[in-house]
C-alpha positions as a Markdown table, in Angstrom:
| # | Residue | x | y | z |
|---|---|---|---|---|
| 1 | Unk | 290.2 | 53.1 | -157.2 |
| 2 | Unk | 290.6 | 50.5 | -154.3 |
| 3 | Unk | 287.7 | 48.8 | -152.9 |
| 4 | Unk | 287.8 | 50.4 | -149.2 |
| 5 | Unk | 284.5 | 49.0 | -146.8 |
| 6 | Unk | 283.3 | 52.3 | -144.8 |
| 7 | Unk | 280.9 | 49.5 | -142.8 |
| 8 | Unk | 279.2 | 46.5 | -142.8 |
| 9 | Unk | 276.3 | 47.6 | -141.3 |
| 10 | Unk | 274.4 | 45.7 | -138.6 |
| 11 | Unk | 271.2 | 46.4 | -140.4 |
| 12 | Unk | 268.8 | 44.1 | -141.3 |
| 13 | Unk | 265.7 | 43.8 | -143.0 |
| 14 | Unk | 263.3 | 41.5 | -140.9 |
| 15 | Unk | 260.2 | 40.9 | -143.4 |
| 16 | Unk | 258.3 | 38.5 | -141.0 |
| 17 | Unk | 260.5 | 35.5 | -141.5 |
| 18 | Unk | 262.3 | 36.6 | -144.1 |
| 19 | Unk | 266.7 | 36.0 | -143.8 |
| 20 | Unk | 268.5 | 38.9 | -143.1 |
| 21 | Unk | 269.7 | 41.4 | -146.0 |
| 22 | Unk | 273.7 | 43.1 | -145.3 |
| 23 | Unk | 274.0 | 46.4 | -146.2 |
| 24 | Unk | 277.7 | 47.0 | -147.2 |
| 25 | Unk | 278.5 | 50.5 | -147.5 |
| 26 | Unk | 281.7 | 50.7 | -150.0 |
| 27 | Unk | 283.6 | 53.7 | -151.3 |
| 28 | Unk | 284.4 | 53.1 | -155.3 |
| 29 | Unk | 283.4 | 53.7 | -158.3 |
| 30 | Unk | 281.0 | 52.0 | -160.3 |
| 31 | Unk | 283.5 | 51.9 | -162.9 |
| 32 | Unk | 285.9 | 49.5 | -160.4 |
| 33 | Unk | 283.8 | 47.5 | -158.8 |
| 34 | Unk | 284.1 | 43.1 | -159.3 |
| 35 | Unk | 280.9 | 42.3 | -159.3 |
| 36 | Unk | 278.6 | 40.0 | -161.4 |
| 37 | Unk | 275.9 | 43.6 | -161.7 |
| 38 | Unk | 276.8 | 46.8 | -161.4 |
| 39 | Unk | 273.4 | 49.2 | -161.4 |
| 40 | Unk | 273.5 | 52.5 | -162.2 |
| 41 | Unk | 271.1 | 55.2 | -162.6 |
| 42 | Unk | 271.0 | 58.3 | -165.1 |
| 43 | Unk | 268.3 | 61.2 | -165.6 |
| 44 | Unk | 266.4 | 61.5 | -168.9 |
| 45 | Unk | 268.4 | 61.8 | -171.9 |
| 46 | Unk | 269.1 | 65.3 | -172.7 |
| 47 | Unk | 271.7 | 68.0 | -173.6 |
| 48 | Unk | 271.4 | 69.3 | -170.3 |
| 49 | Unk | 271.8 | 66.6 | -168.6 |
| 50 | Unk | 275.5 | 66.3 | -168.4 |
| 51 | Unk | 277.5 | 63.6 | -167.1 |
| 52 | Unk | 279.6 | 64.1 | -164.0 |
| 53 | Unk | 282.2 | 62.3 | -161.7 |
| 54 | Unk | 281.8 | 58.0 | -161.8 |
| 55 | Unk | 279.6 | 58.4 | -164.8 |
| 56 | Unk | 281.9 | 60.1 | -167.2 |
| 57 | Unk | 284.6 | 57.7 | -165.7 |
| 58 | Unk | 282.1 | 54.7 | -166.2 |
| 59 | Unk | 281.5 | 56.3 | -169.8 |
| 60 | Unk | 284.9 | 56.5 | -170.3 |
| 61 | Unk | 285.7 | 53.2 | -169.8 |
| 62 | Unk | 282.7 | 52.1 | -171.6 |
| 63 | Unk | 284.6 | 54.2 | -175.0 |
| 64 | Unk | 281.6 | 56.3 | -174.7 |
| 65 | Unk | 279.1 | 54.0 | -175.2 |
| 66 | Unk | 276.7 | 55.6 | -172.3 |
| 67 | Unk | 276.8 | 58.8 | -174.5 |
| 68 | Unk | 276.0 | 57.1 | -177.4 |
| 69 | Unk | 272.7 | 55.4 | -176.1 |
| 70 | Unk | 271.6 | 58.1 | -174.1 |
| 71 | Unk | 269.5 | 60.0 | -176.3 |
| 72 | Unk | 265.7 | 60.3 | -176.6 |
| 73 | Unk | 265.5 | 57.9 | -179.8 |
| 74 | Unk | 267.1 | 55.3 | -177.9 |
| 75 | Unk | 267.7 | 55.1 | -174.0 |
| 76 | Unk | 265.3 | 58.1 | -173.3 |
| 77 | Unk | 266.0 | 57.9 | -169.4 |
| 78 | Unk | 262.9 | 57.7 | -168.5 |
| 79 | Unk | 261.7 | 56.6 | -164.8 |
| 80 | Unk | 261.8 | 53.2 | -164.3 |
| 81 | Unk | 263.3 | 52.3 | -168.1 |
| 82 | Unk | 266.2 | 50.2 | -168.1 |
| 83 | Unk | 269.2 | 48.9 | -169.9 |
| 84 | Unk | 271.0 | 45.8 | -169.7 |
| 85 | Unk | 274.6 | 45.6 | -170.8 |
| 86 | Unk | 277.2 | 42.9 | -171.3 |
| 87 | Unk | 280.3 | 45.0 | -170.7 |
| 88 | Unk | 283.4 | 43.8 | -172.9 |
| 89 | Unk | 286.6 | 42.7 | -171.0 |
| 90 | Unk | 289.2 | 45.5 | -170.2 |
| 91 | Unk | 286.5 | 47.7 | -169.6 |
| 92 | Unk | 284.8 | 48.2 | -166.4 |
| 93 | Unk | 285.0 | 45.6 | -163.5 |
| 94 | Unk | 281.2 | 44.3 | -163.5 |
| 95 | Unk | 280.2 | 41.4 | -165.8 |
| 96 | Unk | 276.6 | 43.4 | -166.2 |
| 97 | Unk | 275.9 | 46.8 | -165.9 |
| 98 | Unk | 272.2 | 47.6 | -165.4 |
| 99 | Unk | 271.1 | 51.5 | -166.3 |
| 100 | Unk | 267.8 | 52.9 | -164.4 |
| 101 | Unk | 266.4 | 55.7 | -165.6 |
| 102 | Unk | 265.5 | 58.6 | -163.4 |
| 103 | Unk | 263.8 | 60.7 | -165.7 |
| 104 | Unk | 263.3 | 64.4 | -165.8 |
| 105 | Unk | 265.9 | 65.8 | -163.2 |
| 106 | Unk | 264.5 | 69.3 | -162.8 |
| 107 | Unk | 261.7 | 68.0 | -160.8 |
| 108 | Unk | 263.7 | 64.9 | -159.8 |
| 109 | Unk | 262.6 | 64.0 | -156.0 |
| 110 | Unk | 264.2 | 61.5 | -153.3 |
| 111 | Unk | 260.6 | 59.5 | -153.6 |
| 112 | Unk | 261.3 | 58.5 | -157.1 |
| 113 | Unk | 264.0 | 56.6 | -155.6 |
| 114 | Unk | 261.7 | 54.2 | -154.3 |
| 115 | Unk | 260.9 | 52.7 | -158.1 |
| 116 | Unk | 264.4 | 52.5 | -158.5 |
| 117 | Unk | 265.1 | 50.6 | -155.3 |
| 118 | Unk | 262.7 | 48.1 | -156.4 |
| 119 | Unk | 263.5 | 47.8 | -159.4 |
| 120 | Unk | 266.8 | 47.0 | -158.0 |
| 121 | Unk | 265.6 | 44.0 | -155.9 |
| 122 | Unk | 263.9 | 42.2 | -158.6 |
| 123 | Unk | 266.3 | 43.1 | -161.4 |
| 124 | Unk | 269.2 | 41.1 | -159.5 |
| 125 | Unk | 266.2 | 37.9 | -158.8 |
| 126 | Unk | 265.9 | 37.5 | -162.3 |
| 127 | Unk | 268.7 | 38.1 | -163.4 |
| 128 | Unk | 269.9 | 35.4 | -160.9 |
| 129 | Unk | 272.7 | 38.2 | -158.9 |
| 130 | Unk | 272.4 | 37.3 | -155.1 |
| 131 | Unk | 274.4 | 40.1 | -154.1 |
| 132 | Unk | 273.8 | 43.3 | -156.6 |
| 133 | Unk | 276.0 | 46.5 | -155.9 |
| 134 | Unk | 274.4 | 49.8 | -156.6 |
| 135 | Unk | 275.1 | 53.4 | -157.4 |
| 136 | Unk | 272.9 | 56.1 | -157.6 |
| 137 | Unk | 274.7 | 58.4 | -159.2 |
| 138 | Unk | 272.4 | 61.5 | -158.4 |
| 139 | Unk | 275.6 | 64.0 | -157.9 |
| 140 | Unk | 277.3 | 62.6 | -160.7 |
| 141 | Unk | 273.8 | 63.3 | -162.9 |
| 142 | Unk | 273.9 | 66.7 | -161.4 |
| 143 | Unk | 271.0 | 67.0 | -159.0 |
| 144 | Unk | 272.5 | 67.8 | -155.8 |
| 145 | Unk | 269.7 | 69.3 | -154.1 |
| 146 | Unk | 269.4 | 66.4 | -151.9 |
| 147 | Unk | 271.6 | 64.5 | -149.4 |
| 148 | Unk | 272.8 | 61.5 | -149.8 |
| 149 | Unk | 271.1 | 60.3 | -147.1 |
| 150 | Unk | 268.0 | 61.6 | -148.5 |
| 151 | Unk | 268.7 | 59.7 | -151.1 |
| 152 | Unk | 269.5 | 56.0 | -149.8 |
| 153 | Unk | 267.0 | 56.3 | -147.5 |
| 154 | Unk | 264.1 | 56.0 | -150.4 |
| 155 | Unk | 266.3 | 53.3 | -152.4 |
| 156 | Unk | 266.1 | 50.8 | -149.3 |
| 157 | Unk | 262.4 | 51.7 | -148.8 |
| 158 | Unk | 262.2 | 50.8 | -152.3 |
| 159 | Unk | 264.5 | 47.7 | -152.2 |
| 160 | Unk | 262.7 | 46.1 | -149.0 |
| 161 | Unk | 259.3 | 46.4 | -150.3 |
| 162 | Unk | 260.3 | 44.8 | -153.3 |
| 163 | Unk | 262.2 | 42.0 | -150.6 |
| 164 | Unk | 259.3 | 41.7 | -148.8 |
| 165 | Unk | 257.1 | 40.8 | -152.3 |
| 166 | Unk | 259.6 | 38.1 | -153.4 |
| 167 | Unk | 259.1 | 36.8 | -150.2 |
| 168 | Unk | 255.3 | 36.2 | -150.4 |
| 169 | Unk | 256.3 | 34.5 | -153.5 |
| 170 | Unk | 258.6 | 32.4 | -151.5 |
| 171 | Unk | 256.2 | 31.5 | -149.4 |
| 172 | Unk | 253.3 | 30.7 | -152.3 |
| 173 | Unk | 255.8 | 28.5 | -154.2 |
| 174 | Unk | 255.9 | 30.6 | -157.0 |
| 175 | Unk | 258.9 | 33.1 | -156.9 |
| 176 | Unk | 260.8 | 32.3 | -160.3 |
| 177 | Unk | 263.7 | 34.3 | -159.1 |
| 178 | Unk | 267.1 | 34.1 | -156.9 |
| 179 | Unk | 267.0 | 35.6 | -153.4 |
| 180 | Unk | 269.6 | 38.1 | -153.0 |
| 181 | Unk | 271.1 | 38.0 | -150.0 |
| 182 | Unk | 273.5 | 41.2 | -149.7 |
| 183 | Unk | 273.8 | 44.6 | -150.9 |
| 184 | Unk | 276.8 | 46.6 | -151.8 |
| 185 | Unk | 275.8 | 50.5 | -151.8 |
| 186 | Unk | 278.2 | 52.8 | -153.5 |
| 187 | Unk | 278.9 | 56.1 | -151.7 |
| 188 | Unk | 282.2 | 58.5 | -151.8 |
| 189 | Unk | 283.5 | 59.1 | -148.7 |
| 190 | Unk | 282.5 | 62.5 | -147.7 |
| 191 | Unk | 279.2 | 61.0 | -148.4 |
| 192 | Unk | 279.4 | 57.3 | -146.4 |
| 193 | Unk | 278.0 | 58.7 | -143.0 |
| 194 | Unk | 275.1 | 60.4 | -144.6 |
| 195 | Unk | 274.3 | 57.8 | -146.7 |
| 196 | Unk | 274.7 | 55.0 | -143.7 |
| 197 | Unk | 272.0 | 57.3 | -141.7 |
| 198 | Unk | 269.7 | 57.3 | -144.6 |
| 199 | Unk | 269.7 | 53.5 | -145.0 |
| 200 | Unk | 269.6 | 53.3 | -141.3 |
| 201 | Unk | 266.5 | 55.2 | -141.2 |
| 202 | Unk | 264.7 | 52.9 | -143.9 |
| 203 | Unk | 265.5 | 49.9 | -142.0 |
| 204 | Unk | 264.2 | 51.5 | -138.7 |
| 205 | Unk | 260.6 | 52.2 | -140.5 |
């Protein structure tokens, strides 16, 4: 799948004096994208959990290594648990590919999205990624109960507030981390304008 840029948003985070942060909404697949970290997100490990969509194609590429971890002894999926991989060459685009868990998805909320997006922010700082791109791969873990804009709109909370803290590290001298300075946000394109409101909304709070 070709890279395609719905919109570069003209959104931007002010956190007192804190620079700008872009918010690029892009239609790919996490499975395509060139990036130094791709993030991802998957429910809690279970049979009924099935893979859908970018994830079986990311899982695919990945010669099934996704399925392989994702079981309760090993990446259990729960919220907030991550995984860190070093993707071989010839298989997807990123050079890392960070997995968030989401954990149970029959009571799976938009709010939990929030942990995610913050774990999103700091993830990239240390791992010294200025410009992280992010799915959230909700449809493609099967919860569609919720828009996409639903959605985004608790990621960027999330992301923000976790800008906002690296800042007041900034400013005490202290931060041990990279600033990062864009965000590329995964959506498909029946799903770009919802998802653009919902991170509109966030930045407007």
């Amino acid at each position: 799948m070709i890279t395609k840029p719905l919109l570069l948003l003209a959104l931007f985070a002010w956190l007192g004096q804190a620079q700008p942060v872009p918010i690029d909404v892009v239609q790919q697949s996490p499975a395509d994208t060139k990036t130094d970290l791709q993030v991802i997100c998957l429910f809690r490990s279970s049979p009924v959990n099935v893979l859908h969509g970018a994830l079986v194609e990311t899982d695919k590429k990945l010669m099934g290594l996704l399925e392989r971890v994702r079981k309760p002894e090993l990446f259990r999926g729960e919220l907030g648990e991550t995984l860190l991989l070093a993707p071989p060459a010839g298989s997807i685009g990123a050079r890392k590919l960070l997995v968030i868990g989401l954990g149970d998805s029959q009571t799976f909320s938009p709010q939990r999205m929030q942990l995610v997006g913050e774990i999103l922010y700091v993830e990239a700082s240390r791992l010294g990624v200025a410009h992280p791109f992010f799915a959230p791969t909700v449809l493609d873990g099967g919860v569609s109960a919720f828009t996409t804009g639903q959605v985004a709109e608790q990621v960027i909370i999330g992301f923000l507030r976790g800008a906002a803290t690296d800042k007041a590290l900034r400013d005490a001298n202290v931060s041990a981390g990279q600033r990062v300075t864009a965000l590329s946000y995964l959506a498909g394109a029946k799903y770009a304008g919802n998802t653009r409101e919902g991170i509109e909304k966030a930045n407007r709070r």
